[in-house]
C-alpha positions as CSV (number, residue, x, y, z in Angstrom):
1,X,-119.8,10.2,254.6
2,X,-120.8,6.9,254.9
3,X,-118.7,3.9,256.6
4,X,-116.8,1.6,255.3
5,X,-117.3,-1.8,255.8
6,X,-114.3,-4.2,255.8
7,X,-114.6,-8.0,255.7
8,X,-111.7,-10.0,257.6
9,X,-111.7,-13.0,256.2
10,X,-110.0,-16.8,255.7
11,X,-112.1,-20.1,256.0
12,X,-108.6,-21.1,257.6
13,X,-109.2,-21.4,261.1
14,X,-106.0,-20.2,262.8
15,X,-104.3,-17.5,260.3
16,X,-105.0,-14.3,263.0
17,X,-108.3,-13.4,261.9
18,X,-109.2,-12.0,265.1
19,X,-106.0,-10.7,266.3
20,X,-105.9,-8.5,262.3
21,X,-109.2,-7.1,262.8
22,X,-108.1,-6.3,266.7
23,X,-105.1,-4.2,265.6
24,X,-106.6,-3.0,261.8
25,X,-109.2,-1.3,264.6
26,X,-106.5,-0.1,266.7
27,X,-104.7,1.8,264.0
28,X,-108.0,3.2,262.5
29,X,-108.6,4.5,266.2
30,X,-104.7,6.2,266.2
31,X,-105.7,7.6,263.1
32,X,-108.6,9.4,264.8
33,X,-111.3,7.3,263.0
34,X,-114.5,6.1,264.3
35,X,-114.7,2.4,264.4
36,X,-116.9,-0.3,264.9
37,X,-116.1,-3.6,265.1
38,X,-118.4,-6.4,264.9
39,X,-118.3,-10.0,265.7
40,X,-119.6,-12.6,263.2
41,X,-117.7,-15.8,264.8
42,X,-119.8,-17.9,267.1
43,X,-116.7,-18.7,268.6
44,X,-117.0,-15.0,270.1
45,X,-113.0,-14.5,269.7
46,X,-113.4,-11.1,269.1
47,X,-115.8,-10.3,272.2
48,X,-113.5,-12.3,274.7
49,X,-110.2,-10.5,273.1
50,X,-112.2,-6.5,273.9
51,X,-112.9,-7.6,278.0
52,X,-116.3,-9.5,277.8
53,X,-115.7,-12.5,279.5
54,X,-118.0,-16.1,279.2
55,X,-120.5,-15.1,281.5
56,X,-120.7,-11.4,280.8
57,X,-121.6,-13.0,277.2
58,X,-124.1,-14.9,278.4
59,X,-126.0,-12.1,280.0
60,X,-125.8,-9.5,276.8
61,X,-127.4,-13.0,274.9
62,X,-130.0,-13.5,277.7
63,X,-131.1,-9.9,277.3
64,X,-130.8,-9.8,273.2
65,X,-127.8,-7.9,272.7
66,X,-125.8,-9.9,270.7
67,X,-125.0,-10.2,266.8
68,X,-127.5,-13.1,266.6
69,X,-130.3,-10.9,267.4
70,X,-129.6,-7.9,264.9
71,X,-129.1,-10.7,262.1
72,X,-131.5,-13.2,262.7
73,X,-134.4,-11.3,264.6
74,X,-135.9,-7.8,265.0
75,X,-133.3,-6.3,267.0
76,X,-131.9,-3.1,265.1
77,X,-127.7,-3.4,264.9
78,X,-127.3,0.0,266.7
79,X,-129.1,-1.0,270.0
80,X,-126.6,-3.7,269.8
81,X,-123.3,-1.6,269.9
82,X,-120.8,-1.0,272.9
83,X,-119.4,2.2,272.8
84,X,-115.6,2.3,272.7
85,X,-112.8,3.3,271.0
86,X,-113.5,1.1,269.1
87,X,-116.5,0.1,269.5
88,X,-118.0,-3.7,269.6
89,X,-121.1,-5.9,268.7
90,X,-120.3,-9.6,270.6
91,X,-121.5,-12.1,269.9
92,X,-122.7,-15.6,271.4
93,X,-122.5,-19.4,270.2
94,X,-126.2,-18.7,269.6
95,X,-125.1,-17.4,266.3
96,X,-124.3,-20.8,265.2
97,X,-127.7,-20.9,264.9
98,X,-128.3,-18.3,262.3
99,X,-127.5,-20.8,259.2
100,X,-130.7,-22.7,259.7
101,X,-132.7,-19.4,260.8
102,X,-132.2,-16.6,258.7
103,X,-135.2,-15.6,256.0
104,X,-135.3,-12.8,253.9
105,X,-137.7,-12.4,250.6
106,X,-135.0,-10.6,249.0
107,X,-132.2,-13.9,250.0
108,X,-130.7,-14.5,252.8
109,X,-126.9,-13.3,252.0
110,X,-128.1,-9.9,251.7
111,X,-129.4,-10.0,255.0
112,X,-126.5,-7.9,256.6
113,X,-126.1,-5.4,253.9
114,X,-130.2,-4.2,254.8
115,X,-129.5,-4.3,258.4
116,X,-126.1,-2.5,258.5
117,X,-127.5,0.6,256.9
118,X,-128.8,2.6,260.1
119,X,-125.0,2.3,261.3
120,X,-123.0,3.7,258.1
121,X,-123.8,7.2,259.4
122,X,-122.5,6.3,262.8
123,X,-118.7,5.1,261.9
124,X,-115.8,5.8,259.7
125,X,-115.2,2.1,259.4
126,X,-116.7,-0.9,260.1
127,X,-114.7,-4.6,260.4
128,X,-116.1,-7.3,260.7
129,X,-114.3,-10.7,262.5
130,X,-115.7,-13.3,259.8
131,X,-116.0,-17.0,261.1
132,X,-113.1,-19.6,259.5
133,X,-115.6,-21.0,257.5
134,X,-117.4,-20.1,253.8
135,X,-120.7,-20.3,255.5
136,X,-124.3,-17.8,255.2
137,X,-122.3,-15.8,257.9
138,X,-119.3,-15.0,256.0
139,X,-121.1,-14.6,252.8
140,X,-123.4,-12.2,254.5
141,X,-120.5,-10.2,255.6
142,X,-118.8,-10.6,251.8
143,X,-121.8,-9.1,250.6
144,X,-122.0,-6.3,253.1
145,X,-118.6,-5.0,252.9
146,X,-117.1,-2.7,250.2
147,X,-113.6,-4.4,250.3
148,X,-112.0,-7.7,252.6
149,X,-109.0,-8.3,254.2
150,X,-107.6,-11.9,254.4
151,X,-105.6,-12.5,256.6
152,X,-103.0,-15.8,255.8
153,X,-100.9,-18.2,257.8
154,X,-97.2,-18.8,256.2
155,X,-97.9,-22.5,256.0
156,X,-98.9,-24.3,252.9
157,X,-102.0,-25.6,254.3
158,X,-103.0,-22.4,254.7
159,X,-102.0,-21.0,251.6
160,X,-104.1,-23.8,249.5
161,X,-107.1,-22.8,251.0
162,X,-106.6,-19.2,249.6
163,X,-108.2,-19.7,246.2
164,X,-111.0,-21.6,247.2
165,X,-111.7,-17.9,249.2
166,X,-111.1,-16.4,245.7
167,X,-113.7,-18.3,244.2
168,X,-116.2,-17.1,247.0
169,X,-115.2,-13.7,246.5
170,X,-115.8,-13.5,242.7
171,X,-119.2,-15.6,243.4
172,X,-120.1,-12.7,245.6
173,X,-118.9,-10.1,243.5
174,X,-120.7,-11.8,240.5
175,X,-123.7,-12.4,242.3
176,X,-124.4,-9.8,244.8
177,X,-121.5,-7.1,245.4
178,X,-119.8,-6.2,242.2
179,X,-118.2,-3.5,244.2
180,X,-116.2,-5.9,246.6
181,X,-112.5,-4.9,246.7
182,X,-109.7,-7.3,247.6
183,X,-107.6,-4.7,250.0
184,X,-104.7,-7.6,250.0
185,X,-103.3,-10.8,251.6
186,X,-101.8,-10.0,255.2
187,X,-99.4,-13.0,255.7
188,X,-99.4,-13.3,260.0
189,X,-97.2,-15.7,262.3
190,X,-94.2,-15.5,259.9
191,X,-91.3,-17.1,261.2
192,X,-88.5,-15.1,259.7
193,X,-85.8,-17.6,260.7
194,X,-87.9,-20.7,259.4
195,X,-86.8,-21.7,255.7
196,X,-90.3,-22.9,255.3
197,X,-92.1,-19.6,256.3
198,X,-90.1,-17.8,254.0
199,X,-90.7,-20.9,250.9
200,X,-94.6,-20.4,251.5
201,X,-94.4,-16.8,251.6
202,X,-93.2,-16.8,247.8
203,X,-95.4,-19.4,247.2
204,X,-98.6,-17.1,248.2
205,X,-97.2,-14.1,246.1
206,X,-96.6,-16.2,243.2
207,X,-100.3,-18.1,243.8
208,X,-102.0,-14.5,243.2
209,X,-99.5,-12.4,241.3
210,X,-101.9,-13.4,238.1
211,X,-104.8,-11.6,239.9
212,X,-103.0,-8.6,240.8
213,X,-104.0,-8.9,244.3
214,X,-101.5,-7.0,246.8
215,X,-99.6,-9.4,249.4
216,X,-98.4,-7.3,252.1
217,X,-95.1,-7.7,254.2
218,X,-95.6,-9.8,256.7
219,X,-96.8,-10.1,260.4
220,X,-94.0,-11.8,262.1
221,X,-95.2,-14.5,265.1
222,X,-94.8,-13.0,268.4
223,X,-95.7,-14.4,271.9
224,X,-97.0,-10.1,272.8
225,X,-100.6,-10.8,270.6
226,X,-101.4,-13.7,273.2
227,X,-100.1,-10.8,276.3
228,X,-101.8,-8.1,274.7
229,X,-105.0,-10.3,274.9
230,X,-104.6,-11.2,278.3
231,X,-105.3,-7.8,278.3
232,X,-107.8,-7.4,276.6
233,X,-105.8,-4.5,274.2
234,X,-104.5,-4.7,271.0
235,X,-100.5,-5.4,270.7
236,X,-100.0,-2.8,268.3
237,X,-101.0,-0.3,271.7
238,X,-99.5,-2.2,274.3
239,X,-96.1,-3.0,272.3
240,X,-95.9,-0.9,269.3
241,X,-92.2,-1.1,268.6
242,X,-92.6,-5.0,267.8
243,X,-91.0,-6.5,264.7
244,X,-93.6,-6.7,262.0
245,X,-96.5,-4.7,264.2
246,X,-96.2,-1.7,262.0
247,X,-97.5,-3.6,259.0
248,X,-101.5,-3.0,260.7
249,X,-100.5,0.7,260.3
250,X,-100.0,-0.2,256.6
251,X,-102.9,-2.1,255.9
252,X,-104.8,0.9,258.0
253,X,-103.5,3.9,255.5
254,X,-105.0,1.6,252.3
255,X,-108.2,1.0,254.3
256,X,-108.2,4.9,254.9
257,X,-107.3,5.9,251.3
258,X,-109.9,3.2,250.2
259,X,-112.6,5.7,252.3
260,X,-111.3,8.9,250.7
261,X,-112.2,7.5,247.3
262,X,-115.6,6.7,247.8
263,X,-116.8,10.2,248.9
């Protein structure tokens, strides 16, 4: 059976991108699936959050093993891939480059979806750490993916910028992935306490109620994310019994029934 490709994504900088698709990857592993997780963030979040420090970056980029090099040049995605549990393609700030560099014939957001094929055999899932931005990248990823996960700040800035995403996802769906699924809005560093938190929080399930998109409980704001980094694990291993944690376990089982109904 093939993979499933997930999309985490928000053009939101700041709403736990990275630290969803970190912990979405660790429950998929509890669950005894084979995961890969790939970085499409210049920023390289995701690769400094699994253990590859600055320098160790710059030597897989010196030597062609980054993301940049499976998307923009020659370099087959599976040479790319650190084995783990789960497993990893970094990436570099080269790949800010790929906006100005990528060609295809056949258009360049579909790009990805050629590319990824010879790794769908490999994994049960695939996520993939979108940039915060609606660029080529996360368009390529969009258009990849058979569903997305987005990830959302319980602020109002955040929340406005939520359908604006929308609009990109139906452009995608409309245009180049009719099959892309909305798995459902993961509301992160919720302030339970915080009238405002709670305010925005109905304000986001009210936003897409009309679209029938799922909002999930939320994530609550926790200083053990920023320890579990530190070491480079996710929290949901390293503190498990933390309020609001389980809810990756949750978005995990819909991912996992969402792969059940496509054999």
């Amino acid at each position: 059976m093939q993979a499933t490709i997930i999309s985490v994504a928000n053009q939101k900088g700041g709403v736990g991108k990275t630290t969803s698709t970190v912990n979405l990857a660790r429950a998929l592993v509890e669950a005894g699936k084979r995961v890969l997780v790939i970085d499409s963030d210049p920023q390289s979040s995701l690769s400094i959050v699994h253990g590859l420090d600055p320098r160790r970056l710059r030597e897989l980029d010196a030597t062609g093993k980054t993301f940049y090099f499976g998307l923009v040049k020659d370099a087959p995605l599976d040479a790319l891939v650190i084995d783990g549990a789960p497993s990893l393609i970094p990436a570099s700030i080269r790949l800010a480059n790929a906006e100005t560099e990528l060609v295809s014939p056949f258009g360049v957001a579909t790009v990805l979806k050629e590319k990824i094929a010879s790794l769908r055999e490999r994994f049960d899932f695939i996520l993939i750490d979108c940039p915060p931005t609606l660029s080529l990248l996360t368009v390529n990823a969009l258009t990849a993916s058979n569903a997305v996960v987005i990830p959302c700040k319980t602020d109002y800035l955040s929340i406005m910028g939520i359908p604006l995403l929308m609009e990109t996802i139906e452009n995608v769906r409309r245009r180049a992935n009719t099959g892309l699924k909305i798995v459902g809005i993961l509301p992160t560093l919720f302030n339970a306490r915080a009238a405002h938190d709670a305010e925005a929080l109905q304000e986001l399930r009210a936003s897409v109620a009309a679209k029938r998109v799922e909002v999930f409980e939320p994530v609550n704001r926790s200083t053990v994310f920023d320890k579990a980094n530190v070491e480079s694990k996710a929290a949901l291993e390293l503190f498990p019994d933390s309020p609001g944690i389980e809810q990756y376990k949750v978005v995990a089982q819909k991912l996992i029934e969402l792969h059940a109904s496509q054999k």
